[in-house]
PDBQT receptor file of N, H, CA, C and O in Angstrom, charges set to zero:
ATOM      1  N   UNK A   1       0.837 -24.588 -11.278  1.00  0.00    +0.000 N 
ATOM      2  CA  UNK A   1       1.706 -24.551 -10.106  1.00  0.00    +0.000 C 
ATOM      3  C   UNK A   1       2.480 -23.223 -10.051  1.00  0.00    +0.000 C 
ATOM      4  O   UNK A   1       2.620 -22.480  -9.080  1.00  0.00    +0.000 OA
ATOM      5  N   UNK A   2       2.935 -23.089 -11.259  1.00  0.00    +0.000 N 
ATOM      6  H   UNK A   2       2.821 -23.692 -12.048  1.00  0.00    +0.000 HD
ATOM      7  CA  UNK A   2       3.654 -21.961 -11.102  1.00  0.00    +0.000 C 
ATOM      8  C   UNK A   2       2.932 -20.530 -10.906  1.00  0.00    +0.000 C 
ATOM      9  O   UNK A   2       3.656 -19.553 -10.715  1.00  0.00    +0.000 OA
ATOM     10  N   UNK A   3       1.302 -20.345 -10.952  1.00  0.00    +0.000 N 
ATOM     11  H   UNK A   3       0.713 -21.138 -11.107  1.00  0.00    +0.000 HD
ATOM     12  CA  UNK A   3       0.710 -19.650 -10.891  1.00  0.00    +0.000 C 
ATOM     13  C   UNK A   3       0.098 -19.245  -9.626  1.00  0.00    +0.000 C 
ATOM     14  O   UNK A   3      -0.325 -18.211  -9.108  1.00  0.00    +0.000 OA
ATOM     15  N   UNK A   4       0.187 -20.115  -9.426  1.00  0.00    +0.000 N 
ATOM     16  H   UNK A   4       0.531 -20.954  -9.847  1.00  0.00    +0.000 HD
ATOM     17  CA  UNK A   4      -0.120 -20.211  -7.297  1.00  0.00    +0.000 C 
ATOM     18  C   UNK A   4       1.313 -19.649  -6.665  1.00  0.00    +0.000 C 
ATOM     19  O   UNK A   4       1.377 -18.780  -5.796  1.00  0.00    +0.000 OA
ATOM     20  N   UNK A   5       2.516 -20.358  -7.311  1.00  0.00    +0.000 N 
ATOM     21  H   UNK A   5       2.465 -21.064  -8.018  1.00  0.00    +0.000 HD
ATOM     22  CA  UNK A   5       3.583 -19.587  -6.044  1.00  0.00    +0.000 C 
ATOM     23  C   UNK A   5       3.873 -18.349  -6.330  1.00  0.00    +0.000 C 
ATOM     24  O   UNK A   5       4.474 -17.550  -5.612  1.00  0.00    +0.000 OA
ATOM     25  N   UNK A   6       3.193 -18.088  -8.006  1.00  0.00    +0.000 N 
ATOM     26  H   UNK A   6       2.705 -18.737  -8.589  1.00  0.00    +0.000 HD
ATOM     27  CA  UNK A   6       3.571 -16.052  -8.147  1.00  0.00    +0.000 C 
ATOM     28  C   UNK A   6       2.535 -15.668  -7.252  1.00  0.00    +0.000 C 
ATOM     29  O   UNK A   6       2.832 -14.693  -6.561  1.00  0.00    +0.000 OA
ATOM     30  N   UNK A   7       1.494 -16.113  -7.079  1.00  0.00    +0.000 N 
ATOM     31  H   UNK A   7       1.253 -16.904  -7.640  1.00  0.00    +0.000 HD
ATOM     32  CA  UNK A   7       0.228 -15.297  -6.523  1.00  0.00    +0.000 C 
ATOM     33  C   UNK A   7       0.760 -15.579  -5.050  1.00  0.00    +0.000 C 
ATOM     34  O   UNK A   7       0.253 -14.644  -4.430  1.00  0.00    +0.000 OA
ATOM     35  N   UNK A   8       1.456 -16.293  -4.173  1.00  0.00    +0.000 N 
ATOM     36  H   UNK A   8       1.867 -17.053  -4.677  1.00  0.00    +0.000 HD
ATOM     37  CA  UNK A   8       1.929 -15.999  -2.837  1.00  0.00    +0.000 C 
ATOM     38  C   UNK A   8       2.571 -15.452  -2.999  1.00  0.00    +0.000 C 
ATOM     39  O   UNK A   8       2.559 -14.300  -2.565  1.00  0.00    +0.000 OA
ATOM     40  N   UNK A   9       3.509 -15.929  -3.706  1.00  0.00    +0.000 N 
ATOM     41  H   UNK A   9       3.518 -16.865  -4.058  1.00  0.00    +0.000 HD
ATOM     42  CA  UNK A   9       4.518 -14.656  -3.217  1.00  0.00    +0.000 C 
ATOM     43  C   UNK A   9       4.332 -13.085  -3.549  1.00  0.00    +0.000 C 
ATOM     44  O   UNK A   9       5.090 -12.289  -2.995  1.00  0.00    +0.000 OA
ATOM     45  N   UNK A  10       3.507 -12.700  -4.291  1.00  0.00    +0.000 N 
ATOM     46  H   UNK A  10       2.891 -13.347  -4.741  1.00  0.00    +0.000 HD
ATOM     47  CA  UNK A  10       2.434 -11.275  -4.698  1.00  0.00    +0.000 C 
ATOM     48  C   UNK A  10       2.415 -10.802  -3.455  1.00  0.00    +0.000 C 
ATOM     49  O   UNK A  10       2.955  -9.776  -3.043  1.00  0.00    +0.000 OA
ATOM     50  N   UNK A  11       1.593 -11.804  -2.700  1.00  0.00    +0.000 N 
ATOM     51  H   UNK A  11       1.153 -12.637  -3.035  1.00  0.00    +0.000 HD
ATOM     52  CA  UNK A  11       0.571 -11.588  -1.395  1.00  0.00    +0.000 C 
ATOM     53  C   UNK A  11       1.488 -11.068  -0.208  1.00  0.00    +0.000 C 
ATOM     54  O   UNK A  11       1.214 -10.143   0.557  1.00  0.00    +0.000 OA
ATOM     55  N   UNK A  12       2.540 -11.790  -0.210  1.00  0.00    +0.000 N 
ATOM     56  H   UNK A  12       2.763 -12.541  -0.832  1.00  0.00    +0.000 HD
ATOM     57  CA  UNK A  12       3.930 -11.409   0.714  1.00  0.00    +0.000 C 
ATOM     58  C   UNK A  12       4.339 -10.572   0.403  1.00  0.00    +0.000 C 
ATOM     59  O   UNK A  12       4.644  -9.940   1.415  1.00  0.00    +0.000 OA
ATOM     60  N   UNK A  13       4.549 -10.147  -0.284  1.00  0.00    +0.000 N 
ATOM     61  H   UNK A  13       4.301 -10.660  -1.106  1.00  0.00    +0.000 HD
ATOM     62  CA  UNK A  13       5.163  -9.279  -1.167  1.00  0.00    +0.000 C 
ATOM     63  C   UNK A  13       4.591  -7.550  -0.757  1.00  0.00    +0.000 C 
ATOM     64  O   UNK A  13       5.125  -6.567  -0.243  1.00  0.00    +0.000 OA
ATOM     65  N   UNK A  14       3.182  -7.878  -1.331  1.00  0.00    +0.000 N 
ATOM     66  H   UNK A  14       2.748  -8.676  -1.748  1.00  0.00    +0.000 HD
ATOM     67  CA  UNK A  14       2.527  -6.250  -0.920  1.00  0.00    +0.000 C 
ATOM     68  C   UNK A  14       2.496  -6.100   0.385  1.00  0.00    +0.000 C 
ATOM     69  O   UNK A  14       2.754  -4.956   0.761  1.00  0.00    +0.000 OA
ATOM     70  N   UNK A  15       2.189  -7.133   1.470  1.00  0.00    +0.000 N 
ATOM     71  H   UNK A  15       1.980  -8.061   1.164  1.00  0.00    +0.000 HD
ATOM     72  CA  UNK A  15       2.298  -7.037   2.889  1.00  0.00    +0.000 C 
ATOM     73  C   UNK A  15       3.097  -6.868   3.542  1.00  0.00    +0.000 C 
ATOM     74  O   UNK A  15       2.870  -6.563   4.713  1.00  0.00    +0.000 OA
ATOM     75  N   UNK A  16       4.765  -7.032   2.912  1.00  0.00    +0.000 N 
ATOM     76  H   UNK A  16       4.950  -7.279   1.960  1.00  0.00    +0.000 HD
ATOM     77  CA  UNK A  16       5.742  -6.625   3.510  1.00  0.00    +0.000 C 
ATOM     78  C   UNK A  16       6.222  -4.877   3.281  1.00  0.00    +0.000 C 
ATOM     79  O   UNK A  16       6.774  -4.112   4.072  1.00  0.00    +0.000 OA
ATOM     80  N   UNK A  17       5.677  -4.628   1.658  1.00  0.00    +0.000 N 
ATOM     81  H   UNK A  17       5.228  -5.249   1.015  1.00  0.00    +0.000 HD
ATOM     82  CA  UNK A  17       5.612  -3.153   1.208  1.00  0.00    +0.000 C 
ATOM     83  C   UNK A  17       4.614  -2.772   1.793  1.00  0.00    +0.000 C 
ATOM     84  O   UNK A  17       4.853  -1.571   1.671  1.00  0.00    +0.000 OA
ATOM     85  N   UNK A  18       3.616  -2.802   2.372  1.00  0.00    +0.000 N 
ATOM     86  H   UNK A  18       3.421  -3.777   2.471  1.00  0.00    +0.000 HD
ATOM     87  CA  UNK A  18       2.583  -1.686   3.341  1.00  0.00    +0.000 C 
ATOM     88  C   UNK A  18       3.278  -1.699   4.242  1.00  0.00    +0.000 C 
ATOM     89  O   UNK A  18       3.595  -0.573   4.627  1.00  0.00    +0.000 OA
ATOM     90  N   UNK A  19       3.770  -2.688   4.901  1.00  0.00    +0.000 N 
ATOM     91  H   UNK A  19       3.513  -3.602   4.589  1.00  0.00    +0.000 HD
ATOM     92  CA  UNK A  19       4.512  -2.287   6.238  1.00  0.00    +0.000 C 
ATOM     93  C   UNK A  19       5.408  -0.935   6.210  1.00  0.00    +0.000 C 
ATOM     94  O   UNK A  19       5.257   0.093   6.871  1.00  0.00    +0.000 OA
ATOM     95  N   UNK A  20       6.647  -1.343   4.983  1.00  0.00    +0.000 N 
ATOM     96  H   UNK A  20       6.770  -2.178   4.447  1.00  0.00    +0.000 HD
ATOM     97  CA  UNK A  20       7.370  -0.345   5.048  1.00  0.00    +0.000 C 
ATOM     98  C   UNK A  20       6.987   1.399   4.875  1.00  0.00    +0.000 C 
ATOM     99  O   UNK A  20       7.431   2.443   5.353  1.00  0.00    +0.000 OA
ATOM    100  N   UNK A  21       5.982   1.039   3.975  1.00  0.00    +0.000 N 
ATOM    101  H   UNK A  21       5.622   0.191   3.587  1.00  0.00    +0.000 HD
ATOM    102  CA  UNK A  21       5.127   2.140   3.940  1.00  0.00    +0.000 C 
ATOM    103  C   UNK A  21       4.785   2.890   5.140  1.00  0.00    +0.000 C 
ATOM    104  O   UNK A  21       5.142   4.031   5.436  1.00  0.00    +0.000 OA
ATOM    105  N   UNK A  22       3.876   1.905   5.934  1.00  0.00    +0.000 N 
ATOM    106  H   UNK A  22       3.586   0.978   5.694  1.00  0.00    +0.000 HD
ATOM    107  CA  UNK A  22       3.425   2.504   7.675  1.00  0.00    +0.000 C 
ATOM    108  C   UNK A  22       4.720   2.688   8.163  1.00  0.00    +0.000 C 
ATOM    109  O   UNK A  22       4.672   3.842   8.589  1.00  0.00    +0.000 OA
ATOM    110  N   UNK A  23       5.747   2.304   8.348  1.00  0.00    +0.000 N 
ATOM    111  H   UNK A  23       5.786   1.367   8.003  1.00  0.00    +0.000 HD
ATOM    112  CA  UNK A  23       6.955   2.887   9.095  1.00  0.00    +0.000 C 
ATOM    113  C   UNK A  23       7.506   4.188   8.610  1.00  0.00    +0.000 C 
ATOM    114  O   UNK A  23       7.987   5.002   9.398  1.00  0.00    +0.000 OA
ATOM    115  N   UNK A  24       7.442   4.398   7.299  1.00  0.00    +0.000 N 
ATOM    116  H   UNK A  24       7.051   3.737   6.658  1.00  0.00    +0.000 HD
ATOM    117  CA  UNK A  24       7.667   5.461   6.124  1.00  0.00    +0.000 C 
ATOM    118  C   UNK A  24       6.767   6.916   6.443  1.00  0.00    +0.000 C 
ATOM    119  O   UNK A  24       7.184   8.041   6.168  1.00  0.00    +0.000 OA
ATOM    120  N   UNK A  25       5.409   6.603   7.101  1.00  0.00    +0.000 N 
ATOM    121  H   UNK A  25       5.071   5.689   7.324  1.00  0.00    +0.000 HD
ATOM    122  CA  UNK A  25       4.654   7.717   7.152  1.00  0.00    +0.000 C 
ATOM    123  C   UNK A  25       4.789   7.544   8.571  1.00  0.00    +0.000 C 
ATOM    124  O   UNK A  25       4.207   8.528   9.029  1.00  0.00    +0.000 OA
ATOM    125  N   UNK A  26       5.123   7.016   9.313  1.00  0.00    +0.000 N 
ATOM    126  H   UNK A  26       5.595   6.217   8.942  1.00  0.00    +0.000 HD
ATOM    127  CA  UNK A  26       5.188   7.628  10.878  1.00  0.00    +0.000 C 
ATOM    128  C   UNK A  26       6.733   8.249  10.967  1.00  0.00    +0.000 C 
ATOM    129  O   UNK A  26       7.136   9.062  11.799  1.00  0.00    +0.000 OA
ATOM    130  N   UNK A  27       7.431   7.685   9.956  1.00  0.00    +0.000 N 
ATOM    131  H   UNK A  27       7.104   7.025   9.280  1.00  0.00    +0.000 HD
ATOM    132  CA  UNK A  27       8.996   8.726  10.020  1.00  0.00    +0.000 C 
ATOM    133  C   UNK A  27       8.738   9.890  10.071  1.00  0.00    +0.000 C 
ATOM    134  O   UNK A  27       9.098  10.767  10.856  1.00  0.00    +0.000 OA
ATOM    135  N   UNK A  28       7.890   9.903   8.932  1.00  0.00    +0.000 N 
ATOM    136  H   UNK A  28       7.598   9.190   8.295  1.00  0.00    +0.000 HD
ATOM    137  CA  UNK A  28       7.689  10.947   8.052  1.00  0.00    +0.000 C 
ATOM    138  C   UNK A  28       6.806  12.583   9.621  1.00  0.00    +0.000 C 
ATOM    139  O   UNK A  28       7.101  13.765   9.803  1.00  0.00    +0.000 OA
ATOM    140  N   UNK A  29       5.813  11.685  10.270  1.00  0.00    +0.000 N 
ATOM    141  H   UNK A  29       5.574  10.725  10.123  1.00  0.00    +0.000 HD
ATOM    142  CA  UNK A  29       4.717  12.582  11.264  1.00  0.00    +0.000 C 
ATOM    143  C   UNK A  29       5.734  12.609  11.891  1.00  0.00    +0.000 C 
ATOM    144  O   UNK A  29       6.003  13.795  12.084  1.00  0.00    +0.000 OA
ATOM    145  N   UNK A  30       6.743  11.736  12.492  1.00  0.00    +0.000 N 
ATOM    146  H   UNK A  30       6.525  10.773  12.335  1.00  0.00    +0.000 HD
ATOM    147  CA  UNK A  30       7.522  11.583  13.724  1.00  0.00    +0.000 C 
ATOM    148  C   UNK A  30       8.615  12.984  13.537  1.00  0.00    +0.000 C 
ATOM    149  O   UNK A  30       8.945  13.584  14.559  1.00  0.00    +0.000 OA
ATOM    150  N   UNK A  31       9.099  13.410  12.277  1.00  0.00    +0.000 N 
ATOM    151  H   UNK A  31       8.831  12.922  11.447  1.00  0.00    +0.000 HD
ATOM    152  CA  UNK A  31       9.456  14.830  11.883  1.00  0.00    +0.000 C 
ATOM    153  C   UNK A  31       8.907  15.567  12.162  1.00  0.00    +0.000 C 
ATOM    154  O   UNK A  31       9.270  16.346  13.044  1.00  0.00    +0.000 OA
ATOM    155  N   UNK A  32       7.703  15.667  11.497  1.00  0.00    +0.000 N 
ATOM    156  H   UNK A  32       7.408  15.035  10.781  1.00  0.00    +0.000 HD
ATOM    157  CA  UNK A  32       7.011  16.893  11.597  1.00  0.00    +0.000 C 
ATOM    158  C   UNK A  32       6.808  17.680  12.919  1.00  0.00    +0.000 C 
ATOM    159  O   UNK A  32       6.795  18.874  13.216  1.00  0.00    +0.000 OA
ATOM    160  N   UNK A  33       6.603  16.131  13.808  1.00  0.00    +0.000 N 
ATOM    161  H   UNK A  33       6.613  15.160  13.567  1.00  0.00    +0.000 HD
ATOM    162  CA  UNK A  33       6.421  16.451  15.332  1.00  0.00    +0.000 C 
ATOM    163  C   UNK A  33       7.260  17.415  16.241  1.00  0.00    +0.000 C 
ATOM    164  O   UNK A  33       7.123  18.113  17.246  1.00  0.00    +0.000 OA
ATOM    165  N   UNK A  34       8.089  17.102  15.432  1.00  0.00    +0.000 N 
ATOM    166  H   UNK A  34       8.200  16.535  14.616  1.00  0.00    +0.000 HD
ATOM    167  CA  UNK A  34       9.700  17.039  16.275  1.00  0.00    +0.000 C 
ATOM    168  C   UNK A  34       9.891  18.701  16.651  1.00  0.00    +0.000 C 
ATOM    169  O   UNK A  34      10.538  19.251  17.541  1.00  0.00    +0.000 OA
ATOM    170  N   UNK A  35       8.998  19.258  15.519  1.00  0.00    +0.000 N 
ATOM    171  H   UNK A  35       8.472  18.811  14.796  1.00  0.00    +0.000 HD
ATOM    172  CA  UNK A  35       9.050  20.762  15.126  1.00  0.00    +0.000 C 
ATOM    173  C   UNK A  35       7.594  21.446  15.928  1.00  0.00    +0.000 C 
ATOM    174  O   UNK A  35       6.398  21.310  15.671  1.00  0.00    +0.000 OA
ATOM    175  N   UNK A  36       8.199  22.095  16.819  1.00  0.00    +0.000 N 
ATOM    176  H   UNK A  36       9.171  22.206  17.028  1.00  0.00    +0.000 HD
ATOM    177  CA  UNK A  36       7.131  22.471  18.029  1.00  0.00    +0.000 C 
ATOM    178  C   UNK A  36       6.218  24.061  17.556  1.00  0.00    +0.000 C 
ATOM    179  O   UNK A  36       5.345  24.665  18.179  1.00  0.00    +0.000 OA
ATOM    180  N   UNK A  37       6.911  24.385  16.118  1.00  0.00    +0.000 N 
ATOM    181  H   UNK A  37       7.620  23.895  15.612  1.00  0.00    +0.000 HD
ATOM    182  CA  UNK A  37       5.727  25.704  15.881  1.00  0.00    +0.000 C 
ATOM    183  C   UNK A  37       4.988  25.496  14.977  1.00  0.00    +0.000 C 
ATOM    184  O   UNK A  37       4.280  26.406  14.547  1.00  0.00    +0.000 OA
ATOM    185  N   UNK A  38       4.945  23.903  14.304  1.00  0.00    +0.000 N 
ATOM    186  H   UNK A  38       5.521  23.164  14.653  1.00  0.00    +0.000 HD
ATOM    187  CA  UNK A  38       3.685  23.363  13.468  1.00  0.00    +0.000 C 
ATOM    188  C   UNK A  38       3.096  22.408  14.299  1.00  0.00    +0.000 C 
ATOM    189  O   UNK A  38       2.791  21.353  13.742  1.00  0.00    +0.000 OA
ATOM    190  N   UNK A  39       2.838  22.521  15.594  1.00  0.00    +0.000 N 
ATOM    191  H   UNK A  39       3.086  23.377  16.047  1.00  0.00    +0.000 HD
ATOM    192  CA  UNK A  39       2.544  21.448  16.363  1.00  0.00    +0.000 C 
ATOM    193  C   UNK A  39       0.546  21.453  16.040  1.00  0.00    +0.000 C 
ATOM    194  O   UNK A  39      -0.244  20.565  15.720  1.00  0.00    +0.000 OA
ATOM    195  N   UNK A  40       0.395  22.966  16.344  1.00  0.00    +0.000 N 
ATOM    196  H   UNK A  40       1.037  23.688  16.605  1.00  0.00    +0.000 HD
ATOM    197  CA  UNK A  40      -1.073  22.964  15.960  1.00  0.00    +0.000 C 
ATOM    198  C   UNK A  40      -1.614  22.623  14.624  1.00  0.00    +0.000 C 
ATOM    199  O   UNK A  40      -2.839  22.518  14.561  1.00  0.00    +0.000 OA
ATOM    200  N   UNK A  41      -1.038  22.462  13.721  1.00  0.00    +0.000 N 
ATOM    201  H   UNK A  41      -0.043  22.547  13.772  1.00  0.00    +0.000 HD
ATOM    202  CA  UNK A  41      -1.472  22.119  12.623  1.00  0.00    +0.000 C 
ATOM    203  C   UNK A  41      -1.176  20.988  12.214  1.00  0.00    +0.000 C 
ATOM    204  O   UNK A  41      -1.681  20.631  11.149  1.00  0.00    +0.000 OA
ATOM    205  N   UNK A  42      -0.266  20.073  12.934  1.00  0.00    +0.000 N 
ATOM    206  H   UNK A  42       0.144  20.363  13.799  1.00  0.00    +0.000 HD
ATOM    207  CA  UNK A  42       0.283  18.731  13.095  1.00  0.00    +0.000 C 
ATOM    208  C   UNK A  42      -1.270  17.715  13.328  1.00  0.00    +0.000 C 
ATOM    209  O   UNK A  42      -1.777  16.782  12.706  1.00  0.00    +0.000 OA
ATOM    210  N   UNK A  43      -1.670  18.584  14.699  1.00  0.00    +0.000 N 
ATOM    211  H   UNK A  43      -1.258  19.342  15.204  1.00  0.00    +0.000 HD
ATOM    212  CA  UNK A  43      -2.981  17.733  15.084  1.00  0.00    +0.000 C 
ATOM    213  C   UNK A  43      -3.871  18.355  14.256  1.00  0.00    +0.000 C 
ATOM    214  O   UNK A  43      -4.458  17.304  13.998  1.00  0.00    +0.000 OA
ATOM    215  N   UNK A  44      -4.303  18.937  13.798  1.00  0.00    +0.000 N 
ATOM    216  H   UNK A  44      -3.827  19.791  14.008  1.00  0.00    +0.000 HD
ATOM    217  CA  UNK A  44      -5.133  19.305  13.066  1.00  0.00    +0.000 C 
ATOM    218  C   UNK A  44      -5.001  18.106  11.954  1.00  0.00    +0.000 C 
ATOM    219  O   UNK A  44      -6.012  17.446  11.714  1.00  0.00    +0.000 OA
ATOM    220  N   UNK A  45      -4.130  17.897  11.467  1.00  0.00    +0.000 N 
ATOM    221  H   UNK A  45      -3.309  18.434  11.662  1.00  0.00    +0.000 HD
ATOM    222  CA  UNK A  45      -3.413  16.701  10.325  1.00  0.00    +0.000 C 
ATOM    223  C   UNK A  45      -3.923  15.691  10.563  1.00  0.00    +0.000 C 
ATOM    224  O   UNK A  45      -4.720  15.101   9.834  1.00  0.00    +0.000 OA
ATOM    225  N   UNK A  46      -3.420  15.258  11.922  1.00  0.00    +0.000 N 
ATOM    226  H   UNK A  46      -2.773  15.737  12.514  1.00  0.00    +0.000 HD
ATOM    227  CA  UNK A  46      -3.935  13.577  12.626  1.00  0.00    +0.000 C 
ATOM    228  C   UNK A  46      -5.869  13.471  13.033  1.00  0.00    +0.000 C 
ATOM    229  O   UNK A  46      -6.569  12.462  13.114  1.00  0.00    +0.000 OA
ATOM    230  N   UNK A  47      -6.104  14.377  13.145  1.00  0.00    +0.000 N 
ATOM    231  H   UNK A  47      -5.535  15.196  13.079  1.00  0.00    +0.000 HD
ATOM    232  CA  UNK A  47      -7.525  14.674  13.809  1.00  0.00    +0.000 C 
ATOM    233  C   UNK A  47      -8.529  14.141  12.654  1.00  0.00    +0.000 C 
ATOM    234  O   UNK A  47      -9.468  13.353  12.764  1.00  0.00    +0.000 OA
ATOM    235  N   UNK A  48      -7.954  14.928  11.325  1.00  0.00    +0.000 N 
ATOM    236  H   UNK A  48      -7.191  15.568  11.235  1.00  0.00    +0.000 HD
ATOM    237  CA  UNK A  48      -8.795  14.907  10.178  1.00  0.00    +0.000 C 
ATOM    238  C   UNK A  48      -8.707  13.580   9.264  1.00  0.00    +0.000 C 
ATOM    239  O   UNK A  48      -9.456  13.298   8.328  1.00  0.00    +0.000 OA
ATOM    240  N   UNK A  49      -7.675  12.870   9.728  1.00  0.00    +0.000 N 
ATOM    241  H   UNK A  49      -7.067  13.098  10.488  1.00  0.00    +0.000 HD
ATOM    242  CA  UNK A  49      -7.590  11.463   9.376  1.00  0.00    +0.000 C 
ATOM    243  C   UNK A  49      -8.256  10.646   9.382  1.00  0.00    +0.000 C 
ATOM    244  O   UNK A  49      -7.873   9.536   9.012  1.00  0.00    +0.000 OA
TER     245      UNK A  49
């Protein structure tokens, strides 16, 4: 029993940390953006993704 509610709550667990993650790296582009004389190399960034 007790091995099943560590393994949910694991599961919740990493799915709530990727999220923060994806919000973490669009902060992160949403900077970079912001800055209009790396703009060409910005997309160059997203393109090659």
């Amino acid at each position: 029993m007790h091995e099943q509610r560590r393994k949910a709550h694991s599961s919740r667990r990493i799915r709530v940390e990727h999220g923060i993650t994806h919000v973490k790296n669009w902060q992160a582009l949403a900077r970079r953006l912001a800055h209009r004389e790396h703009i060409g190399e910005t997309v160059q960034a997203v393109a090659a993704r």
